[in-house]
N, C-alpha and C positions, 0 to 999 in steps of 0.2 A: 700181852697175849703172844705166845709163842705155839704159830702152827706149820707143820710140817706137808709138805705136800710130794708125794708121791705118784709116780707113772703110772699108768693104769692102760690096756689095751684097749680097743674099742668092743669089743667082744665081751670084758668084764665092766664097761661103762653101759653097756645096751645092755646087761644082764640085772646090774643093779637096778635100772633108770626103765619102768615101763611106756614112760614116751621114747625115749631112744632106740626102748627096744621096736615098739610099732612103726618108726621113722626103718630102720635097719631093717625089719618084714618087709615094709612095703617098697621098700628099694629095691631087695632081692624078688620081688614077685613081680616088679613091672622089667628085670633084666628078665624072666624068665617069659614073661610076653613075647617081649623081643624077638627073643630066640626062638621062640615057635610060631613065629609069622616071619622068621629071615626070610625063610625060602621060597618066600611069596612077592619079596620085594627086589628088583630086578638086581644083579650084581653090581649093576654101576653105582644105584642111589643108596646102596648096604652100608659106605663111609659117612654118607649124610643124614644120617637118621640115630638117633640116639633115645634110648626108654628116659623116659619121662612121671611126674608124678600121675598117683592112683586119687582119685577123688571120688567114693561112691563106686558107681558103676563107669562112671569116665577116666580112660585112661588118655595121657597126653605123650606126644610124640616128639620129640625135638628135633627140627630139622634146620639145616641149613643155610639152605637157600631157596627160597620163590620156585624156581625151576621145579626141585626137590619136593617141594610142599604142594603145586598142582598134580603132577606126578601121581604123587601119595593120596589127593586127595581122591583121584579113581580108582584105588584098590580099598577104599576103606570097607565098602560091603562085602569081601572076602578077605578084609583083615578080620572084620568084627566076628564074621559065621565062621570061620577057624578056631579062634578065640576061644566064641560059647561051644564047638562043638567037642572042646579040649577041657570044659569044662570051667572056662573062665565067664564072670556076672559082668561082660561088657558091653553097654548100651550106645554106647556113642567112643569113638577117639576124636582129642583134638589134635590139631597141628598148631604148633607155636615156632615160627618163623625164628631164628635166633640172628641177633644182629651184631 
């Protein structure tokens, strides 16, 4: 069996591919979280926070470090009412401490 395999961008892999392509959605929609709750999150802690995966209604936040993550854990009821009121279905965010 003789097969050729060719380069492919990820743009025509997530087009083919309808898991790749909902993997590729849901990446671009929790960067887009992100960004519309930057400005809520204090400038210092803006390096230690990173979008995370969408599950449901739960979206997950990736943080840094401990410090960062209690921090984050008292803005979440004006992360979340931002969110829903920008029109995003978000009932809860977690924090996942990155080690």
């Amino acid at each position: 069996m003789n097969r050729r395999h060719h380069a492919v961008t990820l743009q025509q892999a997530s087009q083919e591919s309808p898991t790749l392509a909902n993997l590729v959605a849901l990446t671009r929609d929790s960067s887009e979280r992100l960004r519309a709750v930057e400005s809520l999150i204090p400038a210092g802690l803006r390096a230690s926070v990173q979008a995370g995966p969408i599950e449901g209604p739960t979206w997950c936040l990736l943080v840094k470090n401990n410090a960062a993550a209690a921090k984050l854990r008292q803005l979440l009821p004006a992360l979340q009412a931002h969110l829903r009121s920008r029109g995003w279905d978000v009932n809860a965010i977690r924090l996942k401490v990155q080690t």
